[in-house]
C-alpha atoms as one frame of an Amber mdcrd trajectory, in Angstrom:
protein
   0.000   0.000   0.000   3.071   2.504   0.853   3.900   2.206  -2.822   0.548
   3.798  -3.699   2.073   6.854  -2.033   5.239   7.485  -4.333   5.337  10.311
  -6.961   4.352   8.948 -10.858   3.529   5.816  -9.407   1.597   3.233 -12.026
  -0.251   1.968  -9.222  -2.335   4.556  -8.765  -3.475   5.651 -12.165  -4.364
   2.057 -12.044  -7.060   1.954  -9.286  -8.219   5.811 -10.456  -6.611   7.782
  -8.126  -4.015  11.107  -8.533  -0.727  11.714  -6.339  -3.390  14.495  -5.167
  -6.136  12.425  -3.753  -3.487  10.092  -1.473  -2.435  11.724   1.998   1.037
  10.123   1.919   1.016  10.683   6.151  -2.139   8.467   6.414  -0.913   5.507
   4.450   2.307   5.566   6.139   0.402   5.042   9.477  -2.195   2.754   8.348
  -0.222   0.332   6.366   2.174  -1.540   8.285   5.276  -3.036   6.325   6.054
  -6.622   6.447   8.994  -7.825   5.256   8.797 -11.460   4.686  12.439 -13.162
   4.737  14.242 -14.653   2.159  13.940 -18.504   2.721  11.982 -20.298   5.850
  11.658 -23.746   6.891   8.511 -25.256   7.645   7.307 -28.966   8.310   3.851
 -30.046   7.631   0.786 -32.200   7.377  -0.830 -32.976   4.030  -3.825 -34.090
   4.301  -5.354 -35.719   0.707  -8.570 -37.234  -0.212  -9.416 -39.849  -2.808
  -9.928 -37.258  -5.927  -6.958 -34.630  -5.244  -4.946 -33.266  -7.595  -1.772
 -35.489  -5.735  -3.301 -38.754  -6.276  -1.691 -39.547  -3.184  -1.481 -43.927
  -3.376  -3.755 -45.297  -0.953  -5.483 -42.625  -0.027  -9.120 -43.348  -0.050
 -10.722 -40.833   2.428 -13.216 -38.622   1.364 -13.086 -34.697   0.871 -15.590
 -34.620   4.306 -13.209 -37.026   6.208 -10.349 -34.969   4.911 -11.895 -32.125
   6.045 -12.698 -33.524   9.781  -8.987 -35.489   9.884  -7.295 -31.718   8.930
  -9.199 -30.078  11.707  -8.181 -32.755  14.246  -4.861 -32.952  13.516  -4.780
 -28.909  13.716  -5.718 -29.021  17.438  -2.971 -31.730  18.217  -0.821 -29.530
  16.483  -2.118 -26.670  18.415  -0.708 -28.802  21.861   2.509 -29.721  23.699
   2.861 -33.044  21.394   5.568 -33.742  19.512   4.635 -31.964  15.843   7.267
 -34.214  14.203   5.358 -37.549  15.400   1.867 -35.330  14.195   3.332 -35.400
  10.880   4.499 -39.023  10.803   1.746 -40.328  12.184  -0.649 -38.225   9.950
   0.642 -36.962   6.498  -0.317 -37.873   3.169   3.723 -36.456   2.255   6.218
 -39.406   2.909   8.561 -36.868   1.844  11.701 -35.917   4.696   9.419 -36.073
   7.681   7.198 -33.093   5.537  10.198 -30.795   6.294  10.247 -28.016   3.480
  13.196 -25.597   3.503  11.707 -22.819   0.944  13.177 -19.782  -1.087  10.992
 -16.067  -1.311  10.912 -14.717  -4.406  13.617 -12.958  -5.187  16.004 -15.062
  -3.348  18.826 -17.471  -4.941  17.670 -20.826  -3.191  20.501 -22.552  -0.644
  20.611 -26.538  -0.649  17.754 -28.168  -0.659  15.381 -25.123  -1.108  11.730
 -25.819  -3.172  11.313 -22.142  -4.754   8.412 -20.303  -3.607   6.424 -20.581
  -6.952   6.454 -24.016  -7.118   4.404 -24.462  -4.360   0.728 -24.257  -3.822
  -0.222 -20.114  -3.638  -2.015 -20.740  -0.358   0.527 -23.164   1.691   2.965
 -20.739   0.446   1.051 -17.466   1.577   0.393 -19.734   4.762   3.855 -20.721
   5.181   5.902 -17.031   4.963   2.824 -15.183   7.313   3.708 -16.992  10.346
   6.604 -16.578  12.964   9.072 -19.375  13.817   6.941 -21.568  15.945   3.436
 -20.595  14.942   1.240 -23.378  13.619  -1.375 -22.674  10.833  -4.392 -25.034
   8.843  -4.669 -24.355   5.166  -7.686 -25.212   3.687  -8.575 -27.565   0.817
  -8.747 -25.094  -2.147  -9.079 -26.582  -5.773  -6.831 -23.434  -7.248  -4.769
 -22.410  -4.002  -4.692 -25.447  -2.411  -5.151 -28.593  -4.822  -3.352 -31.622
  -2.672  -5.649 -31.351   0.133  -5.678 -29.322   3.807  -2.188 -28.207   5.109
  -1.250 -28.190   8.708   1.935 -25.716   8.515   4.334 -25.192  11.480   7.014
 -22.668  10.795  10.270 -24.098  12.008  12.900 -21.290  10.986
């Protein structure tokens, strides 16, 4: 939004508005900056239903139990438990214990870094809002979201 604010800026011819009509002051106090870093690590629960766009093998639950299963597994998550046992015990992704080290946009990826764009828009948006720590459920979205329901905990 702050970039609304700067002189000859395309944004706002786009949405209809003049450098005149934007009190610079006001958006700088309304619109708080994030910056999102350059590469986080998350781990996480996938969970699929029979139909997905994975085509996870041998998964034969239904969107509804998906659905149900996701929201369960989100309160254990939400606990003391162990999240790394949540995710074994749990995940439709066999794939390193669902730990995902990921690169923002922008960034030159380190290692074993999945780029940001590959991933599914919504478990990345998920992924990069929270804090180290923080624990979020991504919903089954065919677009956003096409492998199922997401249980994201931010590692680093």
């Amino acid at each position: 939004m702050l970039m609304l604010a700067l002189p000859g800026c395309a944004l706002l011819e786009a949405v209809g508005l003049s450098r005149d009509e934007v009190n610079v002051d006001e958006v700088r106090e309304t619109a708080p900056v994030r910056v999102e870093p350059a590469r986080i690590t998350v781990q996480h629960v996938l969970v699929s239903f029979d139909g997905a766009k994975s085509r996870t093998p041998g998964v034969t639950r239904t969107k509804d139990e998906a659905a149900r299963l996701a929201e369960r597994v989100f309160r254990m998550a939400q606990g003391p438990g162990d999240f790394t046992a949540i995710v074994r015990m749990h995940t439709d992704d066999r794939h390193r214990d669902g730990v995902i080290a990921v690169s923002n946009y922008g960034a030159q990826p380190e290692g074993d870094d999945i780029e940001r764009q590959k991933l599914a828009r919504a478990f990345a948006d998920a992924a990069f809002a929270l804090e180290p720590g923080q624990t979020s459920l991504v919903p089954y979205d065919e677009e956003r979201a096409p492998f199922g329901w997401h249980v994201i905990r931010r590692i680093r």
